[in-house]
LOSE-440524 format. One record per residue: residue in three letters; x, y, z of N, C-alpha, C in turn. Coordinates in Angstrom, 2 decimals, always signed. Layout:
BEGIN
residuo=ALA, nx=X, ny=Y, nz=Z, cax=X, cay=Y, caz=Z, cx=X, cy=Y, cz=Z;
...
END
This chain:
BEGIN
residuo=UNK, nx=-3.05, ny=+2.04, nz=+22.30, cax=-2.39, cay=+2.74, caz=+21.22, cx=-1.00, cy=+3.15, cz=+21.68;
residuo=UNK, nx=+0.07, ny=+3.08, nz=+20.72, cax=+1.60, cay=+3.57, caz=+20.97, cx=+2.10, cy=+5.05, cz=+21.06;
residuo=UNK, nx=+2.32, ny=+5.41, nz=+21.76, cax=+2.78, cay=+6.72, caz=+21.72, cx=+4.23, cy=+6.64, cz=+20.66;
residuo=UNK, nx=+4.07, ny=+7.37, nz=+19.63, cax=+4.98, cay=+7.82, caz=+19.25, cx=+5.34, cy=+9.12, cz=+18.66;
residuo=UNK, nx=+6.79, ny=+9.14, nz=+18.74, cax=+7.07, cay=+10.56, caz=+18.40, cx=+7.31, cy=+11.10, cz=+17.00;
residuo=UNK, nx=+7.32, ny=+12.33, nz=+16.74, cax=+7.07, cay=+12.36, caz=+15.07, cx=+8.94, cy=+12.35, cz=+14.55;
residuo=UNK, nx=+9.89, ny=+12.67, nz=+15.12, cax=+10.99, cay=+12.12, caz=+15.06, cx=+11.39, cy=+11.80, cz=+16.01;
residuo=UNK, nx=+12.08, ny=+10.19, nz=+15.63, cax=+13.03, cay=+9.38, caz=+16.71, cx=+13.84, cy=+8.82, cz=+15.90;
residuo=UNK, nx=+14.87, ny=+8.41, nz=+16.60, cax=+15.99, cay=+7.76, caz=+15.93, cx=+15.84, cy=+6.09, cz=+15.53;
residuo=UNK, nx=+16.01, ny=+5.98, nz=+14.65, cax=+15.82, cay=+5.01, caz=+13.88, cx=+17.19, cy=+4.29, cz=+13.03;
residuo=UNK, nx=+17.87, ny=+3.37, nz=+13.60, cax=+19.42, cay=+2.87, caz=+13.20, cx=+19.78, cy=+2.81, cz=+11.73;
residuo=UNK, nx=+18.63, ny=+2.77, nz=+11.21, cax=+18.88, cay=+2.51, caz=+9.42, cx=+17.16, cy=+2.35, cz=+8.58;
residuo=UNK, nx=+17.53, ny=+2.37, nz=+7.55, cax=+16.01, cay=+2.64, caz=+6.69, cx=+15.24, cy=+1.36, cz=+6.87;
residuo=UNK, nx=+15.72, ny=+0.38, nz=+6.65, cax=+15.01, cay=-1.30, caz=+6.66, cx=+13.70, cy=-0.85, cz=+8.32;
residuo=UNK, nx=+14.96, ny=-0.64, nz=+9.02, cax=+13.99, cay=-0.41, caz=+10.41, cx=+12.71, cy=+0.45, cz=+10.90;
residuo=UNK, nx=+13.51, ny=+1.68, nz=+9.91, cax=+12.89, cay=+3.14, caz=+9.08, cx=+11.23, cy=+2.75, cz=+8.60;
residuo=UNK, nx=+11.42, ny=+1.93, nz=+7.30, cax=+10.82, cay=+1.17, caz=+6.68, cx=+9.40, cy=+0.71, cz=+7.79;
residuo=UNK, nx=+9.75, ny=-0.54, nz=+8.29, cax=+9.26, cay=-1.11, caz=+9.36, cx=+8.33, cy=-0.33, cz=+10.46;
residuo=UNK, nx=+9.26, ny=+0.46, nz=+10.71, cax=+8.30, cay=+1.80, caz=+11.67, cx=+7.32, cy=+2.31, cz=+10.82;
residuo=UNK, nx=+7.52, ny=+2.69, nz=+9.88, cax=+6.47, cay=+3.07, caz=+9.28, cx=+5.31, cy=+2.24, cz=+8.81;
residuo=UNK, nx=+5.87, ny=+1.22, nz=+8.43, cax=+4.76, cay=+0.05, caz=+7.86, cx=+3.43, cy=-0.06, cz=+9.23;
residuo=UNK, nx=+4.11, ny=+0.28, nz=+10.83, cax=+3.66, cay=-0.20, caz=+11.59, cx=+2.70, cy=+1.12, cz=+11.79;
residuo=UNK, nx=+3.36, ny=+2.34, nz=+11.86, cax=+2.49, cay=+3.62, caz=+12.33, cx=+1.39, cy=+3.49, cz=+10.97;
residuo=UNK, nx=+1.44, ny=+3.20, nz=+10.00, cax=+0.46, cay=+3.39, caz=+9.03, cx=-0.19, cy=+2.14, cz=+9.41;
residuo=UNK, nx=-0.45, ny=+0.93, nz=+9.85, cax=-1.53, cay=-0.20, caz=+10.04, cx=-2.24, cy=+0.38, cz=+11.40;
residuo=UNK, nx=-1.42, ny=+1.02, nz=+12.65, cax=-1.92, cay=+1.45, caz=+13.77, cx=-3.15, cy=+2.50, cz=+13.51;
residuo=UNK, nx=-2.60, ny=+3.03, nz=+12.26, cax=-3.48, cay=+4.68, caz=+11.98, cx=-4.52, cy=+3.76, cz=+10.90;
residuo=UNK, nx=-4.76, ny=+2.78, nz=+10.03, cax=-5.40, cay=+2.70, caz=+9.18, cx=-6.59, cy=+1.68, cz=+10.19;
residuo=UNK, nx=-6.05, ny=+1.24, nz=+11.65, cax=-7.14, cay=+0.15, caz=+12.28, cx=-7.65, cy=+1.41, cz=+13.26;
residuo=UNK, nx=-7.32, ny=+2.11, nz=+13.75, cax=-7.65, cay=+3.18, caz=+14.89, cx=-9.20, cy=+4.24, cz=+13.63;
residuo=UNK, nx=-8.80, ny=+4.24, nz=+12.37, cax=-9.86, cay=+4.83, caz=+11.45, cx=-11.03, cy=+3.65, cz=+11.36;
residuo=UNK, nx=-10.92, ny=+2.27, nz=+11.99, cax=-11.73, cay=+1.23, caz=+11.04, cx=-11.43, cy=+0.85, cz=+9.83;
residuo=UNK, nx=-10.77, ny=+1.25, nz=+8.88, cax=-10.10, cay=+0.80, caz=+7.97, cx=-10.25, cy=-1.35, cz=+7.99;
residuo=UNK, nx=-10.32, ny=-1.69, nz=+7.46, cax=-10.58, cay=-3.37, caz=+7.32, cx=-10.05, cy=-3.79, cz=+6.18;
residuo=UNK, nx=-9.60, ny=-3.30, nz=+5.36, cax=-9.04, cay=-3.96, caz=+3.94, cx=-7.91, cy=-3.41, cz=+3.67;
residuo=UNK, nx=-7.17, ny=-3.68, nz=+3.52, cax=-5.61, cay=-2.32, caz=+3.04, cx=-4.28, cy=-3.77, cz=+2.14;
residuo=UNK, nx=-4.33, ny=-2.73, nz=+1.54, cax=-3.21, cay=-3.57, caz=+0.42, cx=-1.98, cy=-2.41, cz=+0.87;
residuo=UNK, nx=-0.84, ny=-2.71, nz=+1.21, cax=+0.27, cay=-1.61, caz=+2.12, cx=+1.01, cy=-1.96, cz=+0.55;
residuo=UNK, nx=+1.47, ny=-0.67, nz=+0.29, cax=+2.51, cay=-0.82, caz=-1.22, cx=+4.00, cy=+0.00, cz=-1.03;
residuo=UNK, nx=+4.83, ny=-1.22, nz=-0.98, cax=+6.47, cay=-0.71, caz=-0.34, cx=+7.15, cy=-0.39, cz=-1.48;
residuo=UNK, nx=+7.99, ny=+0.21, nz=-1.80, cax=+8.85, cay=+0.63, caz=-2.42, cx=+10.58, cy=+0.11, cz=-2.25;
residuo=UNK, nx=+10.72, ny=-0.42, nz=-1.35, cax=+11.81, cay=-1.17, caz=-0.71, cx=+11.26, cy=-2.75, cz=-0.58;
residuo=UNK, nx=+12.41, ny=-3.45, nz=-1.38, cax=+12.03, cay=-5.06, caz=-1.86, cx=+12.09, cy=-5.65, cz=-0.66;
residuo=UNK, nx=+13.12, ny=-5.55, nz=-0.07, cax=+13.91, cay=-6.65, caz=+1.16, cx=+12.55, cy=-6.28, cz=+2.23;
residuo=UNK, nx=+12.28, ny=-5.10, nz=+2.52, cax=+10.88, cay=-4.78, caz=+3.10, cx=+9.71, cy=-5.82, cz=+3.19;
residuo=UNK, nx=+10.12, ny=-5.50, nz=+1.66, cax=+8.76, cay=-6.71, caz=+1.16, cx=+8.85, cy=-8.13, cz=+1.48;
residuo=UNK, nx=+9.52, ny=-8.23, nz=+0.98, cax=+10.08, cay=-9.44, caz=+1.57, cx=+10.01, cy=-9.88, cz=+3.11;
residuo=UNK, nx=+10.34, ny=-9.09, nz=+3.88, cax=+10.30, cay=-9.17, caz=+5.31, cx=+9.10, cy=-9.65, cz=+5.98;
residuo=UNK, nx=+8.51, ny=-8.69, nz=+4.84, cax=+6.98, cay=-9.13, caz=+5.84, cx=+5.88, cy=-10.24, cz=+4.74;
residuo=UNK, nx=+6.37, ny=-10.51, nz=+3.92, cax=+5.83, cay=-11.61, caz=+3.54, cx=+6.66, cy=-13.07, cz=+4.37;
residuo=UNK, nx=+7.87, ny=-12.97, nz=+4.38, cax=+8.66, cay=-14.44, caz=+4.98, cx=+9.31, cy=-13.69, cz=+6.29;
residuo=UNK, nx=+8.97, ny=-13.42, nz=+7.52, cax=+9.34, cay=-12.37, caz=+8.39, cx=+10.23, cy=-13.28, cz=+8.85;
residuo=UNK, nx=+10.26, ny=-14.60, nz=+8.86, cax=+11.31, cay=-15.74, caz=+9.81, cx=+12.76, cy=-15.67, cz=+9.07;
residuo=UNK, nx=+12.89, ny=-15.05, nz=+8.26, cax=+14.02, cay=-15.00, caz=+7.49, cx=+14.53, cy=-13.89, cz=+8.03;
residuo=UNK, nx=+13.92, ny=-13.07, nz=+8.52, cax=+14.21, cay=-11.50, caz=+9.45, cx=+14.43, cy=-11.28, cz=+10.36;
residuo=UNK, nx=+15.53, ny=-12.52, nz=+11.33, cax=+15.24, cay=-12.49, caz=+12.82, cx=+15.98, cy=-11.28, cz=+13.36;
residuo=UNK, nx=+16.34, ny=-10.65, nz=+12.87, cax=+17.38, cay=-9.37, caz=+13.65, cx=+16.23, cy=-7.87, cz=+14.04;
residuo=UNK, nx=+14.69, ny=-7.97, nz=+12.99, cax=+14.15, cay=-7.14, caz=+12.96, cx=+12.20, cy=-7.98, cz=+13.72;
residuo=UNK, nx=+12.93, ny=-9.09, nz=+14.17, cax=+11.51, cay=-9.93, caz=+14.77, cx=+10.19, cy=-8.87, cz=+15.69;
residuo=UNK, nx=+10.91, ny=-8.21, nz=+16.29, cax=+10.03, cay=-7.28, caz=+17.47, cx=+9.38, cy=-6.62, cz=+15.86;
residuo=UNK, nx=+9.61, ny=-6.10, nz=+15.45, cax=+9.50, cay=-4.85, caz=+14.63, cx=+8.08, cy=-5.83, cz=+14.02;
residuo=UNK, nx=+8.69, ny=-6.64, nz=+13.32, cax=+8.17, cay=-8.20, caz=+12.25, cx=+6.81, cy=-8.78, cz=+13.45;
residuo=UNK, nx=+7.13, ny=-9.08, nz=+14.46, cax=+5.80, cay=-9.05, caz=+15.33, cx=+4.90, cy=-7.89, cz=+15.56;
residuo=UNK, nx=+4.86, ny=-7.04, nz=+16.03, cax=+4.43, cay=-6.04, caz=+15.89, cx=+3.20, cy=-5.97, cz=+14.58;
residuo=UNK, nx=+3.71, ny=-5.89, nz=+13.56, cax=+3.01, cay=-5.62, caz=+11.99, cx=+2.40, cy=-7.54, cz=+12.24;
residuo=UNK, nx=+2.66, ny=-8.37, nz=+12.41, cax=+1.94, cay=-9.73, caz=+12.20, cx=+0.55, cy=-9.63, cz=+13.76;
residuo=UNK, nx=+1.09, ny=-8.85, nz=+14.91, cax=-0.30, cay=-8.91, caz=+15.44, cx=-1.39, cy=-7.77, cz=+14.75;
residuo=UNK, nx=-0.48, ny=-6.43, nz=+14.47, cax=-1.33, cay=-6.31, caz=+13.87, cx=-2.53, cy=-5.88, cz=+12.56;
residuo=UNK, nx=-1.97, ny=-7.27, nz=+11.71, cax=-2.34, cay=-8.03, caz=+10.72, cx=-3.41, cy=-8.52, cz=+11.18;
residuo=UNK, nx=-3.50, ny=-9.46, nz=+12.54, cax=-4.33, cay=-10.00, caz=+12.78, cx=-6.02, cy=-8.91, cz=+12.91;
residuo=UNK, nx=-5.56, ny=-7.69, nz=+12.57, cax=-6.71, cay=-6.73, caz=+13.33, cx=-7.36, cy=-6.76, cz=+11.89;
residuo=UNK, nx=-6.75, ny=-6.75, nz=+10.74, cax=-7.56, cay=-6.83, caz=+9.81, cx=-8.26, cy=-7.73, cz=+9.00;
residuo=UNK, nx=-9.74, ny=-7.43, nz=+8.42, cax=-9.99, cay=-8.58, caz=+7.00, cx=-9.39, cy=-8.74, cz=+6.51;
residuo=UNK, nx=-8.60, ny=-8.13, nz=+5.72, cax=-7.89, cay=-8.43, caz=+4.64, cx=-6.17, cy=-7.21, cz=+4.66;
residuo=UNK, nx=-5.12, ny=-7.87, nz=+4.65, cax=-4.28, cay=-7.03, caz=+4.36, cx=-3.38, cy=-7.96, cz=+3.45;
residuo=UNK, nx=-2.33, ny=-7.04, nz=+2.79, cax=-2.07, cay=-7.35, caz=+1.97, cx=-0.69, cy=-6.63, cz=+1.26;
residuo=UNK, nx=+0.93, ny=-6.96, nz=+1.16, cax=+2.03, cay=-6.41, caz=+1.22, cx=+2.67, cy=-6.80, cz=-0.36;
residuo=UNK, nx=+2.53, ny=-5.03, nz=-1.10, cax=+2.98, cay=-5.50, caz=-2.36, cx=+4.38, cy=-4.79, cz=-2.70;
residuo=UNK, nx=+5.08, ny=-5.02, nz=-3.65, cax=+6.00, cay=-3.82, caz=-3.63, cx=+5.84, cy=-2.72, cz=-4.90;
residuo=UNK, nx=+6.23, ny=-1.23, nz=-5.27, cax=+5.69, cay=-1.00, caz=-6.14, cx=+7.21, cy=+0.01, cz=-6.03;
residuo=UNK, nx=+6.90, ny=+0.46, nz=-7.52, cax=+8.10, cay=+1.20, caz=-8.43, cx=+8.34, cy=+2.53, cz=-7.22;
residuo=UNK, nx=+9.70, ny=+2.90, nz=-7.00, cax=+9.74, cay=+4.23, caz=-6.52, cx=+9.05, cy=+5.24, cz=-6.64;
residuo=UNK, nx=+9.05, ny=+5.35, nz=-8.04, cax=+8.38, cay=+6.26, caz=-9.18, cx=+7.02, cy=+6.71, cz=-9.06;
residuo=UNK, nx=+6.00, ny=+5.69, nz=-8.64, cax=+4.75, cay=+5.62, caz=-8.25, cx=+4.20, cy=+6.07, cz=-6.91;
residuo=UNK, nx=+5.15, ny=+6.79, nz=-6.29, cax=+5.15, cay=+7.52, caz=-5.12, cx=+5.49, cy=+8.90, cz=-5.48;
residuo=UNK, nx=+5.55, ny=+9.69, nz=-6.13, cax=+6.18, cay=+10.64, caz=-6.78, cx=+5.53, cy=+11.68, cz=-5.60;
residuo=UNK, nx=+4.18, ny=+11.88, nz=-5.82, cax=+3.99, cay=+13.18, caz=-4.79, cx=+3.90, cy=+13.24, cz=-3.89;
residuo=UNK, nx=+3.69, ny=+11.79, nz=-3.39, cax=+3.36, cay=+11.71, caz=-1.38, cx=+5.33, cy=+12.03, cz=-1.04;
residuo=UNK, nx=+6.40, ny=+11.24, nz=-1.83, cax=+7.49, cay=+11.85, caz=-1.41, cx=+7.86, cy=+12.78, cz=-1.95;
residuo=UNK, nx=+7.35, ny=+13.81, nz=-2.96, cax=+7.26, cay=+15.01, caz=-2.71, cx=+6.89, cy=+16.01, cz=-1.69;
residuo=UNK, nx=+5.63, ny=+15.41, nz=-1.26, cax=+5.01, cay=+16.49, caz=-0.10, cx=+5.87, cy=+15.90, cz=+1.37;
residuo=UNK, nx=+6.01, ny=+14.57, nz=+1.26, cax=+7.10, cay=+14.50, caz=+2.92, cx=+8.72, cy=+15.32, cz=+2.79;
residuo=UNK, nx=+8.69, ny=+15.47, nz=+1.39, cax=+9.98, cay=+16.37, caz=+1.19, cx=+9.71, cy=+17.94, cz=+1.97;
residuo=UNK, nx=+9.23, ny=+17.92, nz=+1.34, cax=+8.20, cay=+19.32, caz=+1.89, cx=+8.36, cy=+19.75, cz=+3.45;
residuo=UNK, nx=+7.77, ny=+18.86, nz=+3.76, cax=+7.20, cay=+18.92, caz=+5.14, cx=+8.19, cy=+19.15, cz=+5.57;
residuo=UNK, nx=+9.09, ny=+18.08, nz=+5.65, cax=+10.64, cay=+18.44, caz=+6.46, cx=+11.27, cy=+19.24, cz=+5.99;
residuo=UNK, nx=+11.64, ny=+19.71, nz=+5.01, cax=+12.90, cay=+20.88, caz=+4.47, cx=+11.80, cy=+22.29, cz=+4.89;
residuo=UNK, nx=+10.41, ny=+22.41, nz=+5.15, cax=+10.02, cay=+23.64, caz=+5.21, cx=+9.40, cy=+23.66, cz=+7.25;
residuo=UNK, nx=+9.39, ny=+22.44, nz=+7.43, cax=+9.49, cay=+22.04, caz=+8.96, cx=+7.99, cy=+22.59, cz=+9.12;
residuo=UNK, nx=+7.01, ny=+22.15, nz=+8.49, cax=+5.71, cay=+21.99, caz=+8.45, cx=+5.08, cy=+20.67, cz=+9.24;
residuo=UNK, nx=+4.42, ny=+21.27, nz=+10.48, cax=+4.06, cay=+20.19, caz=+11.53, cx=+2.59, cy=+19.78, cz=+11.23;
residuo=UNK, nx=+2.10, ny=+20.55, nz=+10.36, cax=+0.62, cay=+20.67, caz=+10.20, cx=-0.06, cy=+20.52, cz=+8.85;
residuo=UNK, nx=-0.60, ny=+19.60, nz=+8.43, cax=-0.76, cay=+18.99, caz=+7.17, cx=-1.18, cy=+20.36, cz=+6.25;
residuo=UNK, nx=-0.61, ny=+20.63, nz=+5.30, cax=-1.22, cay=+21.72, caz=+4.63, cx=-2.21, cy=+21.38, cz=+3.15;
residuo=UNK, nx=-2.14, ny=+19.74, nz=+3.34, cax=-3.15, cay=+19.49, caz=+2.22, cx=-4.80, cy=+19.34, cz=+2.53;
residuo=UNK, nx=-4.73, ny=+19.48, nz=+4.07, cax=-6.44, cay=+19.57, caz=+4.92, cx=-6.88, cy=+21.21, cz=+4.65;
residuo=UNK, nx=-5.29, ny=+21.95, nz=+4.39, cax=-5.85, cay=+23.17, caz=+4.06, cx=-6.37, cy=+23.09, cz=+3.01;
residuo=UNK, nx=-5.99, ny=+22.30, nz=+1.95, cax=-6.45, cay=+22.81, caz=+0.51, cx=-4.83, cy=+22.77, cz=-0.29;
residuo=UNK, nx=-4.37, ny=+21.61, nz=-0.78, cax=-3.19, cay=+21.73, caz=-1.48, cx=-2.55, cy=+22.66, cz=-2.94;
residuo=UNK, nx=-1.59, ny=+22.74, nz=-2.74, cax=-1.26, cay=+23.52, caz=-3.80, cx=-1.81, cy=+23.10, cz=-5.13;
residuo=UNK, nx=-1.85, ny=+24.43, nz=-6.19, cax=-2.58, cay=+24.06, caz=-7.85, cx=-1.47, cy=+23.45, cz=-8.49;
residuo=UNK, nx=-0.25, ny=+23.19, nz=-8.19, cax=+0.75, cay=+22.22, caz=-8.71, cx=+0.08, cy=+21.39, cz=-8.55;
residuo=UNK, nx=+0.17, ny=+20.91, nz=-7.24, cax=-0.44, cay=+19.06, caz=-6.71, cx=-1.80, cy=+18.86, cz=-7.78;
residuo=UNK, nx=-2.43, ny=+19.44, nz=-7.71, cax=-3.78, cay=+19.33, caz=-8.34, cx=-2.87, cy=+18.48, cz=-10.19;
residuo=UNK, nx=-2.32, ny=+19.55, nz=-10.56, cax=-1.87, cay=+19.15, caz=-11.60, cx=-1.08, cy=+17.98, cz=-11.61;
residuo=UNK, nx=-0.62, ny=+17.85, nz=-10.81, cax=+0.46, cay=+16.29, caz=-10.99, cx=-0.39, cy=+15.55, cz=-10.58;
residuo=UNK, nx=-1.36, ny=+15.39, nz=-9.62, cax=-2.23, cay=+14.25, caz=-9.45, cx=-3.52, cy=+13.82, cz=-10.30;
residuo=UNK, nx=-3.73, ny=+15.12, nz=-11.26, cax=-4.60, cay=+14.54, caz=-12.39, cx=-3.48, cy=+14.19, cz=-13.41;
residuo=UNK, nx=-2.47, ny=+14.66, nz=-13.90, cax=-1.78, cay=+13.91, caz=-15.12, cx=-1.53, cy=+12.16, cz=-14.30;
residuo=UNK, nx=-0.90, ny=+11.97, nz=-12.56, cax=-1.21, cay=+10.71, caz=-12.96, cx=-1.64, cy=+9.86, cz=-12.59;
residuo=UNK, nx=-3.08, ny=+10.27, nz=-12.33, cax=-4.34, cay=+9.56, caz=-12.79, cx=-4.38, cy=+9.03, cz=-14.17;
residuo=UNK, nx=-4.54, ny=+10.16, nz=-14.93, cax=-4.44, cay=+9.82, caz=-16.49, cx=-3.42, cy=+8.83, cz=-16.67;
residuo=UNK, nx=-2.08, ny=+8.94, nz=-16.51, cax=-1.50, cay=+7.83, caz=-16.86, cx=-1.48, cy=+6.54, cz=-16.37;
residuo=UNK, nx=-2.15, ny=+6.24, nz=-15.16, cax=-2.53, cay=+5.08, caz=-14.74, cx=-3.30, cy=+4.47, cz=-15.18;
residuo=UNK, nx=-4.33, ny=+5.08, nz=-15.57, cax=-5.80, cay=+4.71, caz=-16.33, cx=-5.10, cy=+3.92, cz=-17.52;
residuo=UNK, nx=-4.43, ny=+4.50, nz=-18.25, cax=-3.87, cay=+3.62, caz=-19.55, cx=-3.55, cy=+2.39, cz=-19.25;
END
């Protein structure tokens, strides 16, 4: 497993991007996790890791996420509306502007959240 730190410097978002794509497959195979559809919000992202040979400036990064791809049944890289992230980048807003190291939704999340995550439910369902 990689040691990493919860901030490091990172040259630009694409790379940004990438790091993350990678700490979330490390954390979803270390749970057993076996199936995961990863949903980006950044196209060229997407892109990257569907045709990664077109990406040679970010290859380490692009290897990395293709070995391990190999750890899972099934994975799977889609891209999806900004918009459709609304509260998870709400609550990472959070975290950093209030410098919260410690998940406060294991506490029991706020009765806002409750409310924005049943309205959209509801609107997904449609």
């Amino acid at each position: 497993m990689e040691n990493c730190d919860a901030i490091t410097h990172i040259p630009n978002r694409f790379a940004a991007e990438l790091r993350s794509v990678i700490w979330a497959l490390s954390s979803l195979r270390d749970l057993g996790v076996s199936r995961v559809t990863v949903a980006v919000d950044y196209h060229e992202v997407v892109e990257a890791l569907k045709k990664p040979q077109q990406w040679p400036r970010y290859r380490i990064l692009l290897e990395k996420i293709r070995n391990l791809k190999e750890e899972f049944e099934s994975l799977d890289f889609d891209e999806e509306k900004i918009s459709t992230n609304g509260i998870a980048r709400d609550i990472a807003k959070s975290v950093l502007r209030d410098g919260r190291f410690q998940s406060y939704l294991a506490l029991g999340c706020p009765s806002r959240l409750h409310d924005r995550i049943a309205r959209e439910t509801i609107r997904s369902d449609v």
